[in-house]
C-alpha positions in Angstrom: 4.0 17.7 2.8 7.7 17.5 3.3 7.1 14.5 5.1 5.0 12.5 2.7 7.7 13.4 0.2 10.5 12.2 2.2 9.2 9.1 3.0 7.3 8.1 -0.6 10.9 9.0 -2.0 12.0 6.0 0.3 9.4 4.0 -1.1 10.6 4.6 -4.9 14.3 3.9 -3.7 13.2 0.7 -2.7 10.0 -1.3 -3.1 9.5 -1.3 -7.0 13.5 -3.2 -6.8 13.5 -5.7 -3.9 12.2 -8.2 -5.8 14.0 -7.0 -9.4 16.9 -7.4 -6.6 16.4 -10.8 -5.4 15.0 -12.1 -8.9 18.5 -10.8 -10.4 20.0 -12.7 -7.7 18.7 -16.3 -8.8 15.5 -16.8 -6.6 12.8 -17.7 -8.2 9.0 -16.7 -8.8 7.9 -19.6 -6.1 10.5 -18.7 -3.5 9.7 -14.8 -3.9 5.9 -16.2 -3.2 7.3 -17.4 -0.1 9.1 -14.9 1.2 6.6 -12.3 0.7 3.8 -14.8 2.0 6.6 -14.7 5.5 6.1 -11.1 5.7 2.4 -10.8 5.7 2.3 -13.8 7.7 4.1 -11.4 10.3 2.2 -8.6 9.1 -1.2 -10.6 10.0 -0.1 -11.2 13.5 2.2 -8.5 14.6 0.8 -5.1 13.0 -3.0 -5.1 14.7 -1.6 -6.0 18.2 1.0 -2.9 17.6 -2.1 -0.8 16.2 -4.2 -2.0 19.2 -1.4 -1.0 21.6 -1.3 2.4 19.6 -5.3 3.1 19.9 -5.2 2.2 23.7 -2.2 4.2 24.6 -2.7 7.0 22.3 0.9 6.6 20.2 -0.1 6.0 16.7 2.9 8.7 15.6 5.3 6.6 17.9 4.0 3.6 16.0 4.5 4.7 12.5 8.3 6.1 13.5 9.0 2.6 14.2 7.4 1.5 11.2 9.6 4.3 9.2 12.9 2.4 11.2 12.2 -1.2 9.9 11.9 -0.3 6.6 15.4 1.7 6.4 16.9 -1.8 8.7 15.3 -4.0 5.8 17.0 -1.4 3.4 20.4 -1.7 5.4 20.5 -5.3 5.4 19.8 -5.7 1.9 22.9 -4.7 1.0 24.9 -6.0 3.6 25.2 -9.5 2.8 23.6 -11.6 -0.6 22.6 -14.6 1.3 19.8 -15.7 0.7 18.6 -15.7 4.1 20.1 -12.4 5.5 18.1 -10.9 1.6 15.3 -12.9 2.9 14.9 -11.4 6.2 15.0 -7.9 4.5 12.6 -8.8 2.0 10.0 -9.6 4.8 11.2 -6.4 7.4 10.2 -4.6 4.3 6.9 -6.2 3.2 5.9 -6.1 6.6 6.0 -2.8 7.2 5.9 -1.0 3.6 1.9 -1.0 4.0 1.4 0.0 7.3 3.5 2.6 7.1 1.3 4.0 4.7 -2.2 3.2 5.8 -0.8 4.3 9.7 0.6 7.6 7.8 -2.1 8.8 5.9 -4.7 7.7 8.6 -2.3 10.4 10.7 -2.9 12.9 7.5 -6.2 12.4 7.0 -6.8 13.0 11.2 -4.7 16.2 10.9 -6.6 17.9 7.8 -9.7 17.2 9.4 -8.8 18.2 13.0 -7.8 22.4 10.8 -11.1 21.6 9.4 -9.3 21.2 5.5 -10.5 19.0 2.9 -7.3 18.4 1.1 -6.3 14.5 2.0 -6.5 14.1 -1.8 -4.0 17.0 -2.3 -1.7 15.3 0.5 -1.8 12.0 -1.1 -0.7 13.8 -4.4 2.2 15.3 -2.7 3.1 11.8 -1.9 2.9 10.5 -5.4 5.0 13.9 -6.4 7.7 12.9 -4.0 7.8 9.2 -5.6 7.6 10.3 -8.9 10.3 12.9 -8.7 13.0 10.2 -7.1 11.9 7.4 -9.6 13.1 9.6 -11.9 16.3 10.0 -10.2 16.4 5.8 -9.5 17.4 5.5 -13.2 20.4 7.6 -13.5 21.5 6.2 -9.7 21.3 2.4 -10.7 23.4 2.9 -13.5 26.2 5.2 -11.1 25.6 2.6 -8.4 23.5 -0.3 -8.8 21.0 -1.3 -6.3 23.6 -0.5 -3.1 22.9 3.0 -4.2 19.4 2.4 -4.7 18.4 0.9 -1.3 21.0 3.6 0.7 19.7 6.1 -0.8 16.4 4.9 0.3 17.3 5.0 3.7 19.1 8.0 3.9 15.3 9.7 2.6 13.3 7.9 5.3 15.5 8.7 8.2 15.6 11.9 6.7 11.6 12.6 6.9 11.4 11.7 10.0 13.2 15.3 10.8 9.1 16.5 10.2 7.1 14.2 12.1 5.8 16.6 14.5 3.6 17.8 11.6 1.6 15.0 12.4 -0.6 14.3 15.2 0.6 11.8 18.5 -2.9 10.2 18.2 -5.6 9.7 16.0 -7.6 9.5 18.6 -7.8 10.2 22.5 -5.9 7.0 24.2 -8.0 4.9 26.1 -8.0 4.7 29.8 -6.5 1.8 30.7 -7.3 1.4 34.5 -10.1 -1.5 35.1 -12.5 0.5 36.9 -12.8 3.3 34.0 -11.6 1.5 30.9 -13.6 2.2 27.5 -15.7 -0.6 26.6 -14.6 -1.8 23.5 -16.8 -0.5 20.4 -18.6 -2.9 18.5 -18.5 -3.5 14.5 -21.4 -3.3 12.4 -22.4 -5.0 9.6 -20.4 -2.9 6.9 -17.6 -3.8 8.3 -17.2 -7.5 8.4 -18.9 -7.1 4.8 -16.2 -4.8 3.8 -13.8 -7.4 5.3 -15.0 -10.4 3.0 -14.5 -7.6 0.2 -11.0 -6.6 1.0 -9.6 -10.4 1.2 -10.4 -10.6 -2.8 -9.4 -7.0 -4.0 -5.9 -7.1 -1.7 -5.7 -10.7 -3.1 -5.5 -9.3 -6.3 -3.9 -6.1 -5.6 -1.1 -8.0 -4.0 -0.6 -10.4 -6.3 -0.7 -7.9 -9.3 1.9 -5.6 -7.7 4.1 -8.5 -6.7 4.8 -9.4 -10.4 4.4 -6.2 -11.9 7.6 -5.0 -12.8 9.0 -8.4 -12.9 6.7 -9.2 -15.9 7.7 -6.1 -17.7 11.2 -6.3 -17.6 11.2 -10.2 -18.2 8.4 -10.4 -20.8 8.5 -7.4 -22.3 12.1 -6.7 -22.2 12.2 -3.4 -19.9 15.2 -2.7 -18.2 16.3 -1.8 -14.8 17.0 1.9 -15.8 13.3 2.4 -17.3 12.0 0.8 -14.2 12.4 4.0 -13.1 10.8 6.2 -15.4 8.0 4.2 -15.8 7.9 4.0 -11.6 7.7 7.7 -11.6 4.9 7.9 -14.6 3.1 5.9 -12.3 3.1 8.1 -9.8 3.1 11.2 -11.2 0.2 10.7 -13.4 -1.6 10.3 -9.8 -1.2 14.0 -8.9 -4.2 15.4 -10.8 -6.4 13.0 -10.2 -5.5 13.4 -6.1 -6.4 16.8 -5.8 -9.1 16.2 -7.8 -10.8 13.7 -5.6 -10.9 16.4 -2.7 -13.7 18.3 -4.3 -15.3 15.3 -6.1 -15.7 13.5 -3.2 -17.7 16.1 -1.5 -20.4 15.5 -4.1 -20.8 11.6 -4.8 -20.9 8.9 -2.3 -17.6 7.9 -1.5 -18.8 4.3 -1.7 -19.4 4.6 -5.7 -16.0 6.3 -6.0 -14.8 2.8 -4.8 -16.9 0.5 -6.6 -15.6 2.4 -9.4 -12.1 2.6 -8.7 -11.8 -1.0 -8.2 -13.2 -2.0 -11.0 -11.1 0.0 -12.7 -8.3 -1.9 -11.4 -9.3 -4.8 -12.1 -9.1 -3.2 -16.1 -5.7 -2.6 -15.1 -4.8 -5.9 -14.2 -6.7 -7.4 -16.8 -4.7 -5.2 -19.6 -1.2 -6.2 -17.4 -1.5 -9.6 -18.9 -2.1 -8.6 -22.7 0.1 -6.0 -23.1 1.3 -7.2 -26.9 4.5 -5.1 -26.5 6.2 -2.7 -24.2 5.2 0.3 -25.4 1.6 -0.5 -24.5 2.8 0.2 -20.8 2.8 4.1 -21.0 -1.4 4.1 -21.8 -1.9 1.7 -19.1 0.2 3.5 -16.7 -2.7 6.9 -17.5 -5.4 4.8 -16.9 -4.0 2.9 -13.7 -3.1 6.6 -12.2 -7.2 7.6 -12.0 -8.8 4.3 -10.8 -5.7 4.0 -8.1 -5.8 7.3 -7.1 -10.0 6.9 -6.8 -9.5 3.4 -5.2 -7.1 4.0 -2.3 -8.0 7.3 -1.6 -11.8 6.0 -1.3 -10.7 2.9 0.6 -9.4 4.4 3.6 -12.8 6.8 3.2 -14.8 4.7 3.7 -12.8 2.6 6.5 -13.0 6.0 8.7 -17.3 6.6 7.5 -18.1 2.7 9.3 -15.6 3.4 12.3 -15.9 4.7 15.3 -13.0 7.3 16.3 -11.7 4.7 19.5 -11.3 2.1 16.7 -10.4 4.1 13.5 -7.0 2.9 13.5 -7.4 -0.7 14.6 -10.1 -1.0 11.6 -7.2 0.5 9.0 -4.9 -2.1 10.3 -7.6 -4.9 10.6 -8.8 -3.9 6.6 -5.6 -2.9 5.3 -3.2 -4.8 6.8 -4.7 -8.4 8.4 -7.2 -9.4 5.9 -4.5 -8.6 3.1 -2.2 -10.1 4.8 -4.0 -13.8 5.1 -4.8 -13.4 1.2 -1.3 -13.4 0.7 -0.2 -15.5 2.8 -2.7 -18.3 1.5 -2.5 -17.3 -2.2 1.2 -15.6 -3.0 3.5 -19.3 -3.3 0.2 -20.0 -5.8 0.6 -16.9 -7.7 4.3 -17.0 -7.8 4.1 -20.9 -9.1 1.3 -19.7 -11.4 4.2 -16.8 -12.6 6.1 -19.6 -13.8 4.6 -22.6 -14.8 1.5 -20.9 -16.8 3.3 -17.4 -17.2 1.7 -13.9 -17.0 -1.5 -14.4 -19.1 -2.3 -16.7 -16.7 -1.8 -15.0 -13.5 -3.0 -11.8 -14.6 -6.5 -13.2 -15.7 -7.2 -15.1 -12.1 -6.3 -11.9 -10.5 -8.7 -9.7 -12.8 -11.9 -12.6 -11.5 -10.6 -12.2 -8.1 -10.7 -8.9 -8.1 -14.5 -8.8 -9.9 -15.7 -10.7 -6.9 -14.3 -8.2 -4.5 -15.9 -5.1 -6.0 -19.2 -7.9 -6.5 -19.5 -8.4 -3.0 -19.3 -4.0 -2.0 -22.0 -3.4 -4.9 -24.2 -6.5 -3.5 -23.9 -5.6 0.6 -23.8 -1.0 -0.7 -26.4 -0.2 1.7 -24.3 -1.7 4.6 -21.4 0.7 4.1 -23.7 3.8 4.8 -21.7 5.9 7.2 -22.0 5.3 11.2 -23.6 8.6 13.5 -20.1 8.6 15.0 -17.6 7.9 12.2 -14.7 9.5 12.6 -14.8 11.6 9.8 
């Protein structure tokens, strides 16, 4: 728990400013596209051969320290020099490793509960959102004492200091893989579920990514919220999660964890939909509830039912593959669009195409359900 907390306080020190940062700093909408289509450009290509290397070796919490140490470097260099390619460079350290980081983390969670024979991942994942809601609150009061220097320090001061707890997670998250010729594993096929799930996952992370990416840009230039509030509306986002977390644990035991998605991502797409017709800022706080149920329901449920069509050899490689790859090549193919969309047709615009984007996501998981039915040997 102290973990979680350490680290999601990194990721309210940070992520919700980089690109407030590098707007404020006079790149534009397009060029932001770019850069963050850069990083998941890397993220496509570098992330599954490290996850690979992780599954066959058996070093998944090795992995995710590393992942942890980009992330404060990005950080570092951030405030170390405002040209625009050294701010560059750390904008795409930390976009390529900000999602991993997670997915690789709570995959680690989600191992260790069920390896004490706990269902409480939910209540994990809320401790998270606790630890980002309680330092967003704190982002406020530091901007205005030291601007984003003491934003993005401070940041890195949190995630070197969680990793002071990483034994409480597992080495592996599953047993490494022989790697001599004679005895090696064969490798484990995919079914059907998962190369469905995989069509699925380029449209909602299109959208996901794309509606994140903007986010807090469009409220603070559209509907005139400032830096300071950022952060208090950073840490109603997260906090408002909490509930709904531990509430899952229990929930989940009772429905399919495949409706729980369906219905958590088209929830988001609600979300997104309201983003771009939000008549004035004050409208934020209400969509802020409703985003922190049908988020909390869809990532929670997403890496669910990852783990239900995965085999334990593969687990991780399929988090990476889902979570990381196939989001990755949606934004690298769509993010200059969106960001050109951003500012030639504004955030009515933008917001709509990611809503039907998003639709034909959560169309194609309610068209292929009976595909996502859990494996005999999931690794859950």
């Amino acid at each position: 728990m102290l973990l979680q907390i350490f680290t999601f306080s990194g990721n309210a020190l940070s992520k919700p400013y980089v690109n407030l940062y590098l707007v404020a700093l006079g790149v534009s909408a397009s060029q932001l596209g770019i850069i963050l289509s850069i990083g998941a450009l890397l993220e496509m290509a570098v992330i599954p051969v490290m996850t690979s290397a992780a599954d066959h070796r058996g070093k998944h919490r090795l992995l995710y320290t590393g992942f942890i140490g980009t992330l404060a470097v990005g950080n570092v260099l951030l405030v170390s020099s405002d040209w625009f390619w050294s701010l560059a460079l750390a904008a795409v350290l930390i976009e390529m490793a900000f999602r991993p980081t997670a997915s690789l983390g709570f995959q680690l969670v989600i191992t260790q509960v069920h390896n004490e024979g706990r269902n409480i991942a939910g209540r994990i994942r809320g401790i998270s959102s606790l630890g980002f809601g309680l330092a967003s609150l704190v982002a406020g009061p530091l901007f205005a004492l030291a601007g984003y220097t003491g934003l993005f320090l401070s940041a890195v001061a949190s995630y070197l200091g969680g990793l002071v707890f990483r034994d409480s997670l597992p080495e592996s998250i599953s047993d490494p893989v022989n790697s001599e010729p004679e005895t090696q594993t064969p490798p484990v096929p995919h079914n059907r579920g998962f190369y469905l799930l995989m069509v699925s996952m380029f449209f909602l992370m299109m959208a996901h990514r794309a509606g994140y990416a903007f986010w807090f840009v469009h409220f603070q230039q559209n509907l005139g919220v400032s830096t300071g509030e950022i952060g208090r509306l950073a840490a109603l986002m997260a906090l408002v999660e909490i509930p709904f977390f531990v509430l899952l644990d229990p929930l989940l035991t009772r429905i399919d964890v495949r409706l729980a998605f369906i219905l958590g991502g088209l929830g988001m797409s609600a979300v997104w939909l309201g983003t771009g017709f939000l008549p004035s800022r004050g409208w934020i706080y209400p969509l802020l509830l409703l985003r922190g149920g049908v988020f909390s329901a869809f990532y929670l449920t997403t890496f669910l039912v990852i783990v239900q069509i995965s085999a334990p050899q593969n687990v991780a490689t399929n988090q990476a593959l889902l979570q990381g790859t196939i989001p990755s090549l949606a934004t690298v193919l769509t993010s200059p669009l969106s960001g050109w969309l951003y500012d030639v047709a504004g955030p009515k615009a933008l917001y709509s195409a990611i809503t039907v984007v998003s639709l034909i996501g959560i169309g194609i998981v309610i068209a292929g359900y009976h595909l996502l039915k859990p494996v005999p040997e999931a690794a859950v």
